[in-house]
N, C-alpha and C positions, 0 to 999 in steps of 0.2 A: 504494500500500500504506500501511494506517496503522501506526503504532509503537504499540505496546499498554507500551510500556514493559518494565518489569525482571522479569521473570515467574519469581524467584527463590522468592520468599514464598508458597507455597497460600494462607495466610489473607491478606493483602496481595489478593490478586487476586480472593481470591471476595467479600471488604468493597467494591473496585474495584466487579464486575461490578454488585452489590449497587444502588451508589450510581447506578449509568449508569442501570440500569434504572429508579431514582424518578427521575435527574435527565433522563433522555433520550440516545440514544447518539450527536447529533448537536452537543451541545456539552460532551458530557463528555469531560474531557480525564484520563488515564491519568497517574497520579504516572511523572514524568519519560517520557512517551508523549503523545502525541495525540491529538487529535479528528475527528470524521470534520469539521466545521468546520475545522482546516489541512489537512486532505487537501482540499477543497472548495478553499481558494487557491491550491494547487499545479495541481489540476486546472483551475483558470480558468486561468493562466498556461500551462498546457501546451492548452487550447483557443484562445489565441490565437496559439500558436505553428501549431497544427494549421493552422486557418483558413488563415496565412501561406504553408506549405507547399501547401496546396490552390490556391492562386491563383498562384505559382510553377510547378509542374505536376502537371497534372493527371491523374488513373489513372481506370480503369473502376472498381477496388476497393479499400477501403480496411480492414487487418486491425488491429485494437488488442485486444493483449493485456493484461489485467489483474487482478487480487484482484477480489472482489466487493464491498467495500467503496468502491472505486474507480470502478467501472461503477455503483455507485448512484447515487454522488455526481457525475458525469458526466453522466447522464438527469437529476439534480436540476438540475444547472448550467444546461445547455444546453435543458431541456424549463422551465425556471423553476418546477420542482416547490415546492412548501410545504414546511413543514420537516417536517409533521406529516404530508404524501404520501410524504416522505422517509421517513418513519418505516413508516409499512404497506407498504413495499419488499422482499420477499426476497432476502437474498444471492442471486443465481445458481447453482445446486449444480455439482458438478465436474466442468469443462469445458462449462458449458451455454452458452449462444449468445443473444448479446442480439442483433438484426440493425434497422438502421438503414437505410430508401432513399432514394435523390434524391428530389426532386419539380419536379427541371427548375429551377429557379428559387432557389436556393443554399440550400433549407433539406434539414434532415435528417426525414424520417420515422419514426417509430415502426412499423416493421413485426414484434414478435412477437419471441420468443424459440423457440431450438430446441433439446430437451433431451434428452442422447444415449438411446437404446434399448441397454438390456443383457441379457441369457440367458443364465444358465449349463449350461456344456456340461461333462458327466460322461463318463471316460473310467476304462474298469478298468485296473488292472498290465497293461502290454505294451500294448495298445492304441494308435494314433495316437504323437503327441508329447508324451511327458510323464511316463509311466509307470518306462519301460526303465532300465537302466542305462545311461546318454547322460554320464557323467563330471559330474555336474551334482552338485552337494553340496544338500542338502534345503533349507539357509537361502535356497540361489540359487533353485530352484524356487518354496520357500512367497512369495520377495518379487518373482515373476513376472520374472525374472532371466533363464530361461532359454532365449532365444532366440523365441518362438512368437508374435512383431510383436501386440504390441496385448492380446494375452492375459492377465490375472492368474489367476495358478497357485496354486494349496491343493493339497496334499494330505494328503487323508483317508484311515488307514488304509491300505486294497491300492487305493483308487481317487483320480482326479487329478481336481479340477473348477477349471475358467476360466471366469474371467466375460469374455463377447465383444463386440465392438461390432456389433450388429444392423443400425443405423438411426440415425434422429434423427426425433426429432416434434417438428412443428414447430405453436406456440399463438401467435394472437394478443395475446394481455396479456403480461403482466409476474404473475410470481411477488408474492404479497403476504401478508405472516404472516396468520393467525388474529387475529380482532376482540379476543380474548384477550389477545392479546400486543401490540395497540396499545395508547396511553396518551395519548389528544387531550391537548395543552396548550392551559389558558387563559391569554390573557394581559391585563394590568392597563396597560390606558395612562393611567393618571391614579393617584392616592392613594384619588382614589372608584370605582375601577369595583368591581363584585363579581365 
């Protein structure tokens, strides 16, 4: 996870965001916060720990959970991505599934990301679970609170809608912003280059 720092100031944070975007969000570092560059040390330090553990013992599968900022800079690490591949990277959206395979021979794969399937299911007053008077207070309902595994619960007026977990689709790439939203950096290795 990165430290975005002191997220007190509205104006503080949107001048912040401001400046990451001309300067790049890979070595912009957050008044008293971070950069996805110290997240990128932590995460080399915790991939050589991983390794260690891998050659201690060994499992069929291996689950790591993290921020999306974390799992970029992970794939950046360990795939030797660019900084500027770093950059056309999308977070991961909520709970999506980056998936990595053996290849027999100690490296990791790029196998695809899997990215949950949602529908929402509408139910009227009394119908199913969700509607009735079940002793449930409205705030517990509207913040899917109550009881119905997996569910998030609205309710609209006389009717109740959950959004479900359907599925997973599973792509082979990787999530990547809009051409828009990249910003190649050139770099100057002398006082003469252009």
């Amino acid at each position: 996870e990165q430290d975005f720092g002191n997220y007190q100031d509205p104006h503080a944070i949107v001048k912040a965001k401001s400046e990451r975007h001309r300067f790049g969000a890979f070595y912009y570092r957050f008044p008293h916060g971070e950069s996805a560059s110290d997240v990128f040390d932590r995460v080399s330090t915790f991939l050589d720990s991983l390794w260690r553990s891998f050659e201690s013992g060994r499992a069929q599968n291996y689950v790591l959970v993290a921020h999306g900022i974390s799992i970029r800079v992970f794939l950046t690490r360990y795939f030797r991505y660019s900084i500027d591949q770093f950059h056309m990277l999308a977070n991961p959206k909520n709970c999506e599934m980056i998936t990595l395979g053996h290849d027999g021979s100690g490296r990791l794969l790029l196998d695809g990301r899997c990215e949950l399937e949602l529908s929402e299911k509408k139910e009227k007053e009394g119908e199913g679970g969700g509607g009735g008077d079940d002793g449930k207070n409205d705030a517990q309902q509207a913040n899917g609170k109550d009881g119905n595994g997996g569910e998030q619960v609205q309710k609209k007026g006389s009717a109740t809608a959950a959004t479900v977990v359907t599925g997973y689709k599973n792509y082979s790439k990787l999530r990547t912003l809009p051409p828009q939203y990249v910003q190649p950096r050139s770099m100057r290795m002398s006082w003469n280059d252009n």
